[in-house]
Residue frames relative to the residue before (quaternion, step in Angstrom):
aa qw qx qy qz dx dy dz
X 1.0000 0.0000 0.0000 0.0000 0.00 0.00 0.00
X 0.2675 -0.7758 0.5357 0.1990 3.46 -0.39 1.11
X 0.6474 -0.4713 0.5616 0.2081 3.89 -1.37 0.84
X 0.3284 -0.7011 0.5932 0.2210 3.79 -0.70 0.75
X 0.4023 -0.6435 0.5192 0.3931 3.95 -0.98 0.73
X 0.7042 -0.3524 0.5219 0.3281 2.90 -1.84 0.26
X 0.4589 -0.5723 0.5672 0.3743 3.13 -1.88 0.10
X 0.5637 -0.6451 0.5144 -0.0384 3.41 -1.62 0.95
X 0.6687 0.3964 0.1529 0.6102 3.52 0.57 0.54
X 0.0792 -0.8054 0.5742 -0.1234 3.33 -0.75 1.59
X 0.1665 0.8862 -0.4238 0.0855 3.49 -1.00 0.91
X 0.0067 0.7809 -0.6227 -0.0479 3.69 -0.61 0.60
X 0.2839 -0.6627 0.6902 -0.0618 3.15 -1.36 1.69
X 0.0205 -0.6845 0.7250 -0.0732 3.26 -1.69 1.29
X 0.0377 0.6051 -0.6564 -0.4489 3.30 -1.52 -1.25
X 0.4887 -0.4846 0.7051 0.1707 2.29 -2.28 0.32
X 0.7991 -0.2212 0.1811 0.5289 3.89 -0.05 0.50
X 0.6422 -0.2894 0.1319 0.6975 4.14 -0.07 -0.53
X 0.4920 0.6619 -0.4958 0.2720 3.66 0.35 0.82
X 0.0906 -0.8426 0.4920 0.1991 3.70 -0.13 0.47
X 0.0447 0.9580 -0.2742 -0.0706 3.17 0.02 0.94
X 0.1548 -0.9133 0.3748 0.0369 3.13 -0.03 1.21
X 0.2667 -0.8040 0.5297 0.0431 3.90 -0.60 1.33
X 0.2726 0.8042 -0.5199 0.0931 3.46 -0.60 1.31
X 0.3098 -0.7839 0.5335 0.0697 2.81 -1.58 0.82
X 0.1797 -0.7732 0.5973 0.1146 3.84 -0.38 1.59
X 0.3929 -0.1077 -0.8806 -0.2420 0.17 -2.77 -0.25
X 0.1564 0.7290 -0.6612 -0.0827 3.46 -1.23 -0.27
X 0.4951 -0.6082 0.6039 0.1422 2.95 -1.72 0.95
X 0.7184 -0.2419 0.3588 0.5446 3.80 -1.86 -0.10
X 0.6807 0.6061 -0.2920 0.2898 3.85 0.15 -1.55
X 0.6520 0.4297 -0.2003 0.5917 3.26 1.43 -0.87
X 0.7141 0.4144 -0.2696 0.4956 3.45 0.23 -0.22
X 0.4232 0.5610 -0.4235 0.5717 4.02 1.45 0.13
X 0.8425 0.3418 -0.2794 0.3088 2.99 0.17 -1.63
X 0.4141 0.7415 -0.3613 0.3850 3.46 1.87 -1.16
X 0.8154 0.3807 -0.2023 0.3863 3.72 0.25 -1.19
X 0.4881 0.5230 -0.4430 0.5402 3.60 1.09 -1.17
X 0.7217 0.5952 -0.2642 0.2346 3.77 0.18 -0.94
X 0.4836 0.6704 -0.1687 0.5369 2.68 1.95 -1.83
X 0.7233 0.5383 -0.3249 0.2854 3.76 -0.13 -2.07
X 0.6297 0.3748 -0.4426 0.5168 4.12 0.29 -0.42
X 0.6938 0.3216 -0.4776 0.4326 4.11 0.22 -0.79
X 0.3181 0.6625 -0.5351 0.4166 4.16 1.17 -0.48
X 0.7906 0.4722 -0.3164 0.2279 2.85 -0.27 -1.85
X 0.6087 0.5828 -0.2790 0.4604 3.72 0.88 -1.83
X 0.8079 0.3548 -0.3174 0.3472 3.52 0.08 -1.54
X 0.5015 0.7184 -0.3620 0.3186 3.64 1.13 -0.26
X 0.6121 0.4525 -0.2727 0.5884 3.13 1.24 -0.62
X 0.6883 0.3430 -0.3263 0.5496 3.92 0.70 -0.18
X 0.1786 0.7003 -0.6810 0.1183 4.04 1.05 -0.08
X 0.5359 -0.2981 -0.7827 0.1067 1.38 -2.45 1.57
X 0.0157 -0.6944 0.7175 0.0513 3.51 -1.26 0.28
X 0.1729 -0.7676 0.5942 0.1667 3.87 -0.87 0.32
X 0.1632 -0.7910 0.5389 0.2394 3.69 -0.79 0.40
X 0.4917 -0.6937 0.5262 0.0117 3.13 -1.07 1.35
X 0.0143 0.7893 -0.6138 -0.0025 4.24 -0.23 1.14
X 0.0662 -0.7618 0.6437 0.0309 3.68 -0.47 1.29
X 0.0614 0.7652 -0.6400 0.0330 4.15 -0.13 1.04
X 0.3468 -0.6725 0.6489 -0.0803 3.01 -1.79 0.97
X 0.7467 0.3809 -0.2093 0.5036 3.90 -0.59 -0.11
X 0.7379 -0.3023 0.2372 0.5548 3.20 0.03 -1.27
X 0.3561 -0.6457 0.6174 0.2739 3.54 -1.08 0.30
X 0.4973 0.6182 -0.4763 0.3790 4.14 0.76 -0.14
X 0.0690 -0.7233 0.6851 -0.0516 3.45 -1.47 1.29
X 0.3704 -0.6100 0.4937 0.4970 3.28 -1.06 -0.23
X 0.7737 -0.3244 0.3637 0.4047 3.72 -1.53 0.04
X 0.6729 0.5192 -0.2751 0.4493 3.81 1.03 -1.08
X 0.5873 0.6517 -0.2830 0.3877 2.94 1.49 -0.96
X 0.7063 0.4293 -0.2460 0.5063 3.55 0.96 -1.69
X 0.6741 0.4292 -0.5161 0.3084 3.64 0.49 -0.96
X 0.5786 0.6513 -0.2672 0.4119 3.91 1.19 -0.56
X 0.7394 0.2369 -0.3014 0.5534 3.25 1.43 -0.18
X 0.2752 0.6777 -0.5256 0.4345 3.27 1.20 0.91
X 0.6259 0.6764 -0.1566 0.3553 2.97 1.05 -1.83
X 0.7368 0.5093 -0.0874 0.4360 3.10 0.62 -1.71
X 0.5309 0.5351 -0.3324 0.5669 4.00 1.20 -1.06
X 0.7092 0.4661 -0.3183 0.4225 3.54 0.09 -1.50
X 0.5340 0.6915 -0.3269 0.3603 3.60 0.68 -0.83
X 0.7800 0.5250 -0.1333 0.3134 2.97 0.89 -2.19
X 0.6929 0.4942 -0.1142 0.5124 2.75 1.47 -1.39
X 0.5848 0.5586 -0.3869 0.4430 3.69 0.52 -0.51
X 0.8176 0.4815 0.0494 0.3119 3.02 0.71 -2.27
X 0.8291 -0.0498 0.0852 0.5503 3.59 0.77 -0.93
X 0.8151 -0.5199 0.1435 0.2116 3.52 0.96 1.05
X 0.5059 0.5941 -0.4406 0.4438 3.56 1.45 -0.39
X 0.3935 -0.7951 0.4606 -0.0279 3.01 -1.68 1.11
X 0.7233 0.2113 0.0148 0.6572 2.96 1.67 -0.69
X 0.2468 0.6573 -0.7003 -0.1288 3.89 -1.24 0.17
X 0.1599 -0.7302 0.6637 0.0284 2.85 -2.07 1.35
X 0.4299 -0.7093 0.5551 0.0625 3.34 -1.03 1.10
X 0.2779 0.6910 -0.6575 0.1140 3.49 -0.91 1.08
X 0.1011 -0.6171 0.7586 -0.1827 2.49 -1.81 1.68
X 0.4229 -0.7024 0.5376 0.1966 3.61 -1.24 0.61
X 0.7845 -0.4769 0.2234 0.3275 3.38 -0.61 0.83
X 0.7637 0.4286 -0.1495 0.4591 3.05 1.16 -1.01
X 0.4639 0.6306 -0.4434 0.4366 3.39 1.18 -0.12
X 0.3930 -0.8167 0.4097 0.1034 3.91 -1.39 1.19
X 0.5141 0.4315 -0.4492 0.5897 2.80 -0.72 1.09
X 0.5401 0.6262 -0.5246 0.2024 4.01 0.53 -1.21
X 0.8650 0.1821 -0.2026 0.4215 3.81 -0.18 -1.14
X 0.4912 0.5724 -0.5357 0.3796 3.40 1.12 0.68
X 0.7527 0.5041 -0.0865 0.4146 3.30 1.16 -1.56
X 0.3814 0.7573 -0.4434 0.2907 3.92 1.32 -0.97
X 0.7215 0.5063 -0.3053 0.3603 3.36 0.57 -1.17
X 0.6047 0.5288 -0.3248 0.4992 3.72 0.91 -1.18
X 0.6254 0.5085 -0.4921 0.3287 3.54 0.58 -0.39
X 0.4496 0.7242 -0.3624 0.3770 3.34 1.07 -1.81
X 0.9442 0.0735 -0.0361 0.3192 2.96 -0.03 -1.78
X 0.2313 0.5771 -0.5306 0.5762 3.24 1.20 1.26
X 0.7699 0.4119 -0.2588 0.4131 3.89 0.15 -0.87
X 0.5292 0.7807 -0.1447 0.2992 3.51 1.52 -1.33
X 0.7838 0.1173 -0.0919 0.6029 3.02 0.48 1.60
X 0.7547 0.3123 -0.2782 0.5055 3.82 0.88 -0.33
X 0.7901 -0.0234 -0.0009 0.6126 3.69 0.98 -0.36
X 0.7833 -0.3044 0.3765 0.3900 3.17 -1.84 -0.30
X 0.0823 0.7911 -0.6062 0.0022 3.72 -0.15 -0.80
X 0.2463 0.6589 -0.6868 0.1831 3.51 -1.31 1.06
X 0.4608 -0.6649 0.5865 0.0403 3.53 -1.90 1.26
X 0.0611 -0.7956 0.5898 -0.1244 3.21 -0.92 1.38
X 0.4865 -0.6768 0.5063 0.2212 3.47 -1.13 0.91
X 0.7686 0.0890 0.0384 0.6323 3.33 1.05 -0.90
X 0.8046 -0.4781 0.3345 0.1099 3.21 -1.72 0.39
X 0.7177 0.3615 -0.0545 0.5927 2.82 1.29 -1.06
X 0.4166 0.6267 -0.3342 0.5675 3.67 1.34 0.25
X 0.6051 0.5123 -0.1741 0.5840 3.36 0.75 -1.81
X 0.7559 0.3542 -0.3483 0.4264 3.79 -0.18 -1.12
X 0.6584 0.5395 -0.4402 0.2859 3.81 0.66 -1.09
X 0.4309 0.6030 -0.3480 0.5742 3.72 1.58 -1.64
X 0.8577 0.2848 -0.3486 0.2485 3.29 -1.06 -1.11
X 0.6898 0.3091 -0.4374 0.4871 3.92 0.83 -0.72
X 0.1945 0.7964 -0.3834 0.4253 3.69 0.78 0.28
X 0.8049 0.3454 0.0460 0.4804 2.82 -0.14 -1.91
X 0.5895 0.5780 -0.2417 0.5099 3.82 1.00 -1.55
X 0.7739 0.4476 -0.2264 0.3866 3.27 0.29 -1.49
X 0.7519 0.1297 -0.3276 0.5572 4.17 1.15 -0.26
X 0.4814 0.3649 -0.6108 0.5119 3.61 0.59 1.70
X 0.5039 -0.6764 0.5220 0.1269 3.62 -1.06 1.27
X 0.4200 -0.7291 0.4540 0.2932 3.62 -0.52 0.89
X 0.4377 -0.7825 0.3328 0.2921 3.26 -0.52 0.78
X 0.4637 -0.7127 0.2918 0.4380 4.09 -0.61 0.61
């Protein structure tokens, strides 16, 4: 019986107001992205009550996963949306980060169909879009 891998991949998840924001550092595998969400599901819980809320992925190191990984963060989006109300994930990463113009695409179509979804060089780009967006979707009562 083979031993399940570790997780892959550091992170540390806050918000910033209806932002969920979530700081990572790849690669990361499926294992990382379990623990990523179990983690996620209590700030879920809060921003749900403030829906729409958008979740915000700032990555560093490398932007490369495996396939198990992405189909798991398929999983996880659909969740958001279905389940507690986010409307939108945006991904920022700085040019220089690896994997970026190999991998951009898998996001797309990771996002494609379950929410909004938009790429940012910087943070503060990402934050302007998302209250943007937030601000012509009505908080919910």
């Amino acid at each position: 019986m083979t031993k399940p891998f570790p997780p892959h991949g550091k992170y540390k998840i806050y918000c910033d107001g209806r932002l969920l924001v979530t700081e990572v550092v790849g690669p990361w595998n499926v294992e990382f992205i379990r623990d990523w969400s179990s983690a996620a599901i209590p700030l879920c819980e809060e921003l749900k009550s403030q829906a729409p809320w958008i979740a915000v992925a700032m990555i560093s190191g490398s932007m490369l996963a495996t396939p198990e990984a992405m189909d798991a963060l398929r999983k996880v989006i659909r969740n958001s949306v279905q389940h507690y109300g986010c409307i939108a994930h945006v991904l920022v990463a700085e040019p220089t980060v690896a994997g970026r113009g190999i991998v951009e695409w898998a996001f797309q179509k990771t996002y494609d169909g379950l929410s909004q979804s938009a790429f940012f060089d910087d943070y503060e780009s990402a934050k302007a879009w998302s209250l943007a967006l937030l601000a012509s979707h009505p908080k919910s009562s």
